[in-house]
C-alpha positions in Angstrom: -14.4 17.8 8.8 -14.6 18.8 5.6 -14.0 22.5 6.0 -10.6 20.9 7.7 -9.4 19.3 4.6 -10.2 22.0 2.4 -8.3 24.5 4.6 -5.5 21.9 4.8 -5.2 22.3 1.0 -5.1 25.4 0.8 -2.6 25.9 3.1 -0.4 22.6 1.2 -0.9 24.7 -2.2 -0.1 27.9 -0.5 3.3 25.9 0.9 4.3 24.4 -2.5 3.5 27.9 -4.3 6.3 29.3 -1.9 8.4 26.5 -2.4 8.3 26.2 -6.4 8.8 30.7 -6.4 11.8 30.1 -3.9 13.3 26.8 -5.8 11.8 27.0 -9.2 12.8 23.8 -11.7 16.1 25.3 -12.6 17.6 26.0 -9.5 16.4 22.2 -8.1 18.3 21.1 -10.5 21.1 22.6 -10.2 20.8 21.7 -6.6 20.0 17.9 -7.4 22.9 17.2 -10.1 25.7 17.1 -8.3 24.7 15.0 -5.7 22.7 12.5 -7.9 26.2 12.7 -10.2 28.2 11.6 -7.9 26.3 8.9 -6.7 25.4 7.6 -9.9 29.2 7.4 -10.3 30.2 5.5 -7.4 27.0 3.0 -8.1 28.0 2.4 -11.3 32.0 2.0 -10.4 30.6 -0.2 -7.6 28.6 -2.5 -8.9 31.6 -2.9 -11.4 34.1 -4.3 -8.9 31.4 -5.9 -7.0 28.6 -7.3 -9.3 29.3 -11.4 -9.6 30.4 -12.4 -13.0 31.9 -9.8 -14.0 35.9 -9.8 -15.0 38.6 -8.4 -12.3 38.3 -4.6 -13.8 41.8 -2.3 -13.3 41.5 0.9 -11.6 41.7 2.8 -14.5 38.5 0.9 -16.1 36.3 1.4 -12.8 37.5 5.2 -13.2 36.2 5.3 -16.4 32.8 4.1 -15.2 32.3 6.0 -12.4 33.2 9.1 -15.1 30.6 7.7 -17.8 27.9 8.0 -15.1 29.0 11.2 -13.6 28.5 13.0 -16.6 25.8 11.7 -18.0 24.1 13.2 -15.3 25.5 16.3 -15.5 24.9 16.1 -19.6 21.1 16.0 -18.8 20.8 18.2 -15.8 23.1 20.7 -18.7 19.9 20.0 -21.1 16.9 20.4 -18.9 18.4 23.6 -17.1 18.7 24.7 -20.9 15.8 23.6 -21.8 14.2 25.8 -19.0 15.8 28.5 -20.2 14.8 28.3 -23.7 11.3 27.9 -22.4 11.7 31.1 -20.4 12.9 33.5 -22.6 10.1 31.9 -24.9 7.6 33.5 -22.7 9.3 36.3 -21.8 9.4 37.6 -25.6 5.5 36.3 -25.8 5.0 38.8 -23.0 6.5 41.3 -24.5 5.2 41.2 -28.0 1.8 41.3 -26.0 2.8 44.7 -24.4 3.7 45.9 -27.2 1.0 45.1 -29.2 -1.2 46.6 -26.8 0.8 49.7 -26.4 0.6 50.2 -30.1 -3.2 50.2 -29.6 -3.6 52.5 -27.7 -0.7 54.6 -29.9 -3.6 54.2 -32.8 -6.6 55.0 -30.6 -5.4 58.3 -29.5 -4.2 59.7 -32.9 -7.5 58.5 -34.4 -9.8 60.0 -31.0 
């Protein structure tokens, strides 16, 4: 039973390796935001005609709600897929400035060998 869960692991890790190479953070975002932005607009310019108390709003005024929401979400889905980026050139250079500092090593050790 045991040997049945761990092999059931593995092959859950294996599957969500393959999905996070095939949709890494970026892209799922990208993939997320405009759905989740247009929803968040017509929540938000629902719940203004509809939530009690609330004054009789014009069109114009539930437009501008359903807007506010809309791109909010797309402002923060802007600054995480940004914020990836950042993050990924980050590393990229880190990698790089490894290389190269390795290359350069072995530059020195065969002009002093």
């Amino acid at each position: 039973m045991q040997n049945l869960k761990t092999r059931a692991l593995a092959l859950l890790n294996r599957g969500i390796d393959k999905l996070q190479e095939t949709f890494p953070p970026n892209r799922l975002a990208l993939l997320v935001a405009a759905p989740l932005a247009i929803a968040a607009g017509a929540l938000n310019a629902y719940v203004a005609v509809h939530f009690p108390g609330l004054p009789q709003f014009s069109n114009a005024q539930v437009a501008g709600a359903f807007g506010v929401a809309f791109i909010s979400i797309v402002a923060l889905a802007y600054k995480f897929i940004d914020g990836v980026q950042y993050d990924e050139a980050r590393k990229h250079h880190a990698i790089e400035a490894e290389r190269q500092r390795k290359s350069d090593e072995k530059i020195a050790a065969i002009k002093a060998g």
